[in-house]
C-alpha positions in Angstrom: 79.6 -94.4 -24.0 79.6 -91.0 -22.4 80.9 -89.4 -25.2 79.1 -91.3 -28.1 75.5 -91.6 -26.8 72.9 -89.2 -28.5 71.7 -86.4 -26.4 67.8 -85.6 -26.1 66.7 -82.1 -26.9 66.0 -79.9 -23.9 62.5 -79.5 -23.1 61.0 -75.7 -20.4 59.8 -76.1 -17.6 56.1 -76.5 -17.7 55.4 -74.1 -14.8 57.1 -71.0 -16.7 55.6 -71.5 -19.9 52.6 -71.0 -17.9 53.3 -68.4 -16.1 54.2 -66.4 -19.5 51.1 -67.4 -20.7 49.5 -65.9 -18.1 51.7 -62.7 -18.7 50.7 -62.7 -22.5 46.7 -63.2 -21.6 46.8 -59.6 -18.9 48.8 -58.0 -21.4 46.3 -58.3 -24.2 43.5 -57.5 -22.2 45.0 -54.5 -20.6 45.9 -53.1 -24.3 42.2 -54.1 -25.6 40.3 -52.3 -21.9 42.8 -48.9 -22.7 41.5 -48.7 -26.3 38.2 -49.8 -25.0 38.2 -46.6 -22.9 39.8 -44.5 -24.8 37.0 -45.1 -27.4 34.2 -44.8 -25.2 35.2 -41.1 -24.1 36.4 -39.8 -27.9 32.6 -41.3 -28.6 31.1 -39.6 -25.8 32.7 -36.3 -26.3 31.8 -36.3 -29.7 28.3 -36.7 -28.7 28.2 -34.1 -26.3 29.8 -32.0 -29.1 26.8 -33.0 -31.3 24.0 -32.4 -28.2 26.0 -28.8 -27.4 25.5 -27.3 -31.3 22.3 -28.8 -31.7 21.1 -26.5 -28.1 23.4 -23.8 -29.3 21.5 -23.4 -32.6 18.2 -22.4 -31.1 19.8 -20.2 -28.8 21.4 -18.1 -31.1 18.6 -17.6 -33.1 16.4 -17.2 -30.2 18.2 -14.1 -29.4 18.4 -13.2 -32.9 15.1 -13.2 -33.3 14.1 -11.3 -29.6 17.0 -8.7 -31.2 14.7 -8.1 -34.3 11.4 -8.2 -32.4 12.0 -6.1 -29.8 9.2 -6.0 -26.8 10.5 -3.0 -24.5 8.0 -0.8 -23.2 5.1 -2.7 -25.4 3.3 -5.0 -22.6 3.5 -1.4 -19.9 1.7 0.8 -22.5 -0.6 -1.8 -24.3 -4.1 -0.9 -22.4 -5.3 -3.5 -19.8 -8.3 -5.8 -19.8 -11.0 -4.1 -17.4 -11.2 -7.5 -15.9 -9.2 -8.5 -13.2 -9.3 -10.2 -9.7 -7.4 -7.4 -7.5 -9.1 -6.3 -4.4 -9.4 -2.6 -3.9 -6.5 -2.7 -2.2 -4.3 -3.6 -4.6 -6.1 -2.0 -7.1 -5.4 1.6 -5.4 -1.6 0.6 -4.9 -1.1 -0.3 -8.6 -3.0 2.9 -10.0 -0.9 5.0 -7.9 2.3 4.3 -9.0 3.9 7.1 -11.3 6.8 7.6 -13.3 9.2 10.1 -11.8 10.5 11.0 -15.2 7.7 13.9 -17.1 8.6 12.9 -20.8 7.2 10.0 -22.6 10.2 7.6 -24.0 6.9 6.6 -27.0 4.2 8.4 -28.8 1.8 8.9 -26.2 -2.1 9.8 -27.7 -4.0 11.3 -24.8 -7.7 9.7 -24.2 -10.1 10.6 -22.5 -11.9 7.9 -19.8 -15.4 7.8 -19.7 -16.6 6.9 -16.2 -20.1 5.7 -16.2 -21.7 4.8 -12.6 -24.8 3.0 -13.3 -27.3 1.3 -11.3 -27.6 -1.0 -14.6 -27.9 -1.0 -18.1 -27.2 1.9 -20.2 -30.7 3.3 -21.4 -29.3 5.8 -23.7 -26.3 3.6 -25.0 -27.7 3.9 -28.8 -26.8 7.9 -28.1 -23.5 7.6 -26.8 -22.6 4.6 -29.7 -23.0 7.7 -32.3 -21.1 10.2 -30.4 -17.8 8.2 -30.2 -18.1 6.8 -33.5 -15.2 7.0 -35.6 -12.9 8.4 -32.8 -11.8 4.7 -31.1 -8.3 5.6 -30.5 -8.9 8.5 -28.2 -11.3 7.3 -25.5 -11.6 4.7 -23.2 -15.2 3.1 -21.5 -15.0 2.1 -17.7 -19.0 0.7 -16.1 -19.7 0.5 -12.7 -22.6 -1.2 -12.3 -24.7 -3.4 -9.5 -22.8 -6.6 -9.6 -26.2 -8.5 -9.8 -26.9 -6.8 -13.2 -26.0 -9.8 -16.0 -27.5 -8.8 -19.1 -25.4 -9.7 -22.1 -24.5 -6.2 -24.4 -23.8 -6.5 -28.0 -20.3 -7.2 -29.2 -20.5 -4.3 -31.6 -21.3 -2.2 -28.6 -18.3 0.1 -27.6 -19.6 -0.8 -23.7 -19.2 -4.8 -24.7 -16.5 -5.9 -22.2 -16.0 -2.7 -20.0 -17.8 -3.6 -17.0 -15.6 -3.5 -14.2 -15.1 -5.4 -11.0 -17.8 -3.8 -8.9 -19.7 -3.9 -5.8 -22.6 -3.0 -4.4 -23.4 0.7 -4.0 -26.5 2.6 -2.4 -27.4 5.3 -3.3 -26.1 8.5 -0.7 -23.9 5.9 0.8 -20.1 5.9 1.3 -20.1 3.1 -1.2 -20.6 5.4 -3.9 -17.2 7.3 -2.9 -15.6 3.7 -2.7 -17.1 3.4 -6.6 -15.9 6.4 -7.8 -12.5 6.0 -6.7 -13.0 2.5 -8.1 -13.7 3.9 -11.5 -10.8 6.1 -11.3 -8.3 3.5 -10.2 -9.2 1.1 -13.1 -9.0 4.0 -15.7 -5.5 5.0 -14.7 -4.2 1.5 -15.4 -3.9 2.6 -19.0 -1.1 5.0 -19.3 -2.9 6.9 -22.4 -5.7 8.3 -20.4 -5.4 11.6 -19.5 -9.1 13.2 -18.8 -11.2 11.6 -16.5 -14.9 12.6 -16.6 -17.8 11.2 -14.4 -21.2 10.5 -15.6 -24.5 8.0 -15.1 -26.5 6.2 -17.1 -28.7 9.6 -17.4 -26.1 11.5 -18.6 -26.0 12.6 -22.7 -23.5 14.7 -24.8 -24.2 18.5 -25.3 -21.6 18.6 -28.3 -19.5 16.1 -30.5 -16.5 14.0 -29.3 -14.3 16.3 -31.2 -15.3 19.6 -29.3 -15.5 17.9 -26.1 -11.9 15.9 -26.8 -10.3 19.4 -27.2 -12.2 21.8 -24.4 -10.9 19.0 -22.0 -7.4 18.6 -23.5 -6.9 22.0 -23.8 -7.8 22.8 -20.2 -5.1 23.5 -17.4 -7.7 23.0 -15.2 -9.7 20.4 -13.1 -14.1 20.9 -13.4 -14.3 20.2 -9.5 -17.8 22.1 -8.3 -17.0 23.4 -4.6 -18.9 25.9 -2.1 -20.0 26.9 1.3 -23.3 26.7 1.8 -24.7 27.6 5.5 -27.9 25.3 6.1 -28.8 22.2 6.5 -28.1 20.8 3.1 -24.3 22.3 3.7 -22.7 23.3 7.0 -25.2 21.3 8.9 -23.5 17.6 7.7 -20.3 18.7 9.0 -19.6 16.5 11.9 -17.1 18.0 14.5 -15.1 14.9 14.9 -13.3 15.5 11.9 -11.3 18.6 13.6 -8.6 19.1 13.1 -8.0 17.3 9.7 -11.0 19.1 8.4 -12.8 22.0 9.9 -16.0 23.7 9.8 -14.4 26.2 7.6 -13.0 23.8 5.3 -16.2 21.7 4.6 -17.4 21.7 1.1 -20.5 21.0 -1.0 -20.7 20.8 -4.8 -21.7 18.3 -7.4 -20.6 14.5 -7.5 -20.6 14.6 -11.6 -16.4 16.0 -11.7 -13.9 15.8 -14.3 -10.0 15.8 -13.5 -6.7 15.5 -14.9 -4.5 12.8 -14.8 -2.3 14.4 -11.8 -5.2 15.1 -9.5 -7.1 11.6 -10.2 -3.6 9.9 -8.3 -3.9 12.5 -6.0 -7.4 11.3 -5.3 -7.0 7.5 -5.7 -3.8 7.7 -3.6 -5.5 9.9 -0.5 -5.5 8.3 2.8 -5.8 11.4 5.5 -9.0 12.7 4.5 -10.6 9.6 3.0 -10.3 7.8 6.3 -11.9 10.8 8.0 -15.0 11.0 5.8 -15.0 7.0 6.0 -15.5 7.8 10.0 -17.3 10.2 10.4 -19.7 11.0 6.7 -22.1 9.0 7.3 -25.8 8.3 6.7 -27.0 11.8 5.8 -23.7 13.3 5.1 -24.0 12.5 1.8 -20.2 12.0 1.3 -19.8 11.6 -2.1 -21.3 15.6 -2.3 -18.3 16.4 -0.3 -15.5 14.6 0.2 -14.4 16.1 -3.3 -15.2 19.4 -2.8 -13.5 19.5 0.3 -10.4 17.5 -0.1 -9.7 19.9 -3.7 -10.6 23.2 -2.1 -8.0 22.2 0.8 -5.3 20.6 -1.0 -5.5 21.4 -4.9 -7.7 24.8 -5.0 -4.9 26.1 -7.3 -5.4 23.1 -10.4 -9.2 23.7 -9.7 -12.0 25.6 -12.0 -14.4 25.4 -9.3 -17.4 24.3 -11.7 -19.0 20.7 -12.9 -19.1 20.3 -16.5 -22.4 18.6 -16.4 -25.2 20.5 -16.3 -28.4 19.4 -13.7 -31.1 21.4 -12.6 -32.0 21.6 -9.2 -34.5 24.5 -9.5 -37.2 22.4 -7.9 -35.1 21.5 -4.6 -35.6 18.1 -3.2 -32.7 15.2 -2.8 -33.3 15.0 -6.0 -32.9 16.5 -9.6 -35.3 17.3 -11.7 -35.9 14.8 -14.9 -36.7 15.2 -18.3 -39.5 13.2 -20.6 -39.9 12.9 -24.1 -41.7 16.0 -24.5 -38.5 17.8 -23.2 -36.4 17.3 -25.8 -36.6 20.2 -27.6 -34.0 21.9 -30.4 -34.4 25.2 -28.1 -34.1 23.1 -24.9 -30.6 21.7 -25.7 -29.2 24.5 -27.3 -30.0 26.7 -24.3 -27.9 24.1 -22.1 -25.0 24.2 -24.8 -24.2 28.1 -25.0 -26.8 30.3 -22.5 -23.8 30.1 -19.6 -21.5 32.3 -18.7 -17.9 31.3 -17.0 -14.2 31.3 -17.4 -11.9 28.8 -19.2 -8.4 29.0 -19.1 -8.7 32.6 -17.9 -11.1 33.8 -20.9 -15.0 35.0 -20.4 -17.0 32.0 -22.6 -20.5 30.3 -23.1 -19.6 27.1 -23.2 -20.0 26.0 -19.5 -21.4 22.5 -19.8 -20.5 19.3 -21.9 -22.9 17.0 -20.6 -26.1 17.2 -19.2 -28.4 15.2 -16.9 -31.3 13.6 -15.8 -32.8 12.3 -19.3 -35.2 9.7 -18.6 -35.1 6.5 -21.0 -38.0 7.1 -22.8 -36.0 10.4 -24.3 -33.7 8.3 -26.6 -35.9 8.8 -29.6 -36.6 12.1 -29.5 -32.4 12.4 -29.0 -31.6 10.2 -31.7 -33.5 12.6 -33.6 -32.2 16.2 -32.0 -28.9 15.7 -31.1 -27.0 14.2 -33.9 -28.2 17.3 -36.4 -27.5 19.6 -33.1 -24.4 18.8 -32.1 -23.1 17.7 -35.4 -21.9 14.4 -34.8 -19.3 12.8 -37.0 
């Protein structure tokens, strides 16, 4: 029966079919996890690809556009705001810097800063609004007034917004050296001014902004008044302590009302050797701010000096005081004699015309000057 009984077909072993079963299963999921993965970082690289141009777009035409609207030295030249929070310190430090290199890189129009030292408001404002009229782009306005004077000043007012920082200031007090050199300091912040003249809310014109612009542009020299005068008003202030930085010989009187280039104004906002000694030792009826001027010019600067104030006072009465003028002062005759009947040198040459500004007119004179003057001095 061996060889004639049917055989059975063969059947696997159940534990290796399961065991390639098992193979078959990792296989599978090993192929699917690979393209899973290789997917995932083609996707992500393409949207990194994607986030990449979309930041590199604005960049390019970012600089593009910087390329075609260039800035360079526009924010430096562009004249400051007159408000600000720096202490005098700083204020002194940032005015006295200076460019080492003399030519201007940019069209450069010279102006002339107005410095006006006022207790308060500005009696004969209406005045001054005719004389700079149509000449905006060559002056500049800088007030120094009590900083408990608030009143409000017209927006169509060339003195709305030109207040300075101030402080307090009395009258033949150091604090009205401090003011001045204030003043200065704020005015030099603006590149374009080149002139700096003094004045007070007293003060008026004694020709048009056009003769005054040039006779100061013109100029190679400072208007610094400066002289030894024996006496009590002069010699007799000097106080010995300031040997040996200053001496007896050295000590100076003249006028507070100056006007100064642009060179000598650093020179003045950036002194600390004589400042400090006046600061010390000019006190109560010293009466600094009559010398520390003089003095410090006629010691340091004589050479870039004319030795005269351009604004005309009279003092023919003596006294601490200048005289003042009323209504009934304002004459034709009066102001032309204070325009041409002086004698003195400019630039080396014999002239008349000695003073550009004149002082003490009382408020109640602005109508008789609105009348006067303009026809006078020819404004606009």
């Amino acid at each position: 029966m061996k060889n004639g009984q049917a055989q059975r077909p063969s059947t696997a072993n159940p534990k290796i079919l399961s065991l390639f079963n098992l193979m078959c299963f990792f296989l599978f999921f090993g192929s699917g996890l690979a393209i899973g993965l290789t997917v995932s970082f083609y996707l992500q690289d393409f949207s990194f690809n994607i986030q990449l141009k979309q930041f590199s777009t604005p960049i390019s035409t970012t600089h593009r556009t910087e390329k075609s609207s260039r800035i360079g030295l526009k924010e430096y030249v562009k004249p400051p705001n007159v408000i600000h929070d720096m202490k005098d310190a700083e204020l002194l430090w940032r005015a006295s810097m200076v460019p080492r290199v003399g030519e201007f890189p940019f069209k450069r129009v010279p102006k002339i800063a107005f410095l006006f030292l006022t207790r308060g408001s500005l009696p004969l404002a209406p005045l001054w609004e005719m004389f700079f009229r149509g000449h905006e782009a060559l002056y500049s306005i800088y007030v120094h007034s009590d900083p408990s004077f608030n009143r409000t000043v017209p927006k169509s007012s060339v003195f709305y917004g030109r207040s300075i920082p101030s402080q307090e200031v009395q009258w033949g007090n150091f604090s009205m050296l401090e003011a001045e050199r204030r003043l200065l300091a704020n005015a030099l912040l603006d590149i374009s001014n080149h002139r700096f003249v003094l004045l007070s809310e007293s003060c008026i014109p004694l020709f048009n902004f056009s003769t005054i612009y040039s006779y100061l542009m013109a100029s190679t020299k400072s208007f610094i008044e400066a002289y030894d005068l024996p006496g009590p008003v002069g010699r007799a202030r000097y106080d010995h302590r300031m040997k040996p930085i200053v001496t007896i010989g050295q000590w100076r009187k003249g006028s507070q009302w100056f006007e100064m280039d642009r060179g000598l104004a650093i020179e003045v906002i950036s002194d600390r050797k004589y400042f400090a000694v006046f600061r010390e030792c000019c006190e109560a009826s010293c009466y600094a701010d009559e010398h520390y001027l003089p003095t410090l010019v006629s010691i340091e600067f004589w050479r870039r000096n004319a030795n005269r104030s351009l604004t005309w006072v009279d003092w023919s009465n003596g006294g601490a005081h200048p005289a003042g003028f009323w209504r009934r002062d304002v004459t034709v005759e009066f102001l032309q004699s204070l325009r041409t009947e002086s004698h003195c040198q400019y630039n080396g040459n014999n002239t008349d015309i000695c003073f550009l500004f004149a002082r003490k007119f009382l408020p109640g004179t602005l109508d008789r000057l609105l009348r006067v003057a303009p026809k006078l001095m020819k404004f606009n």
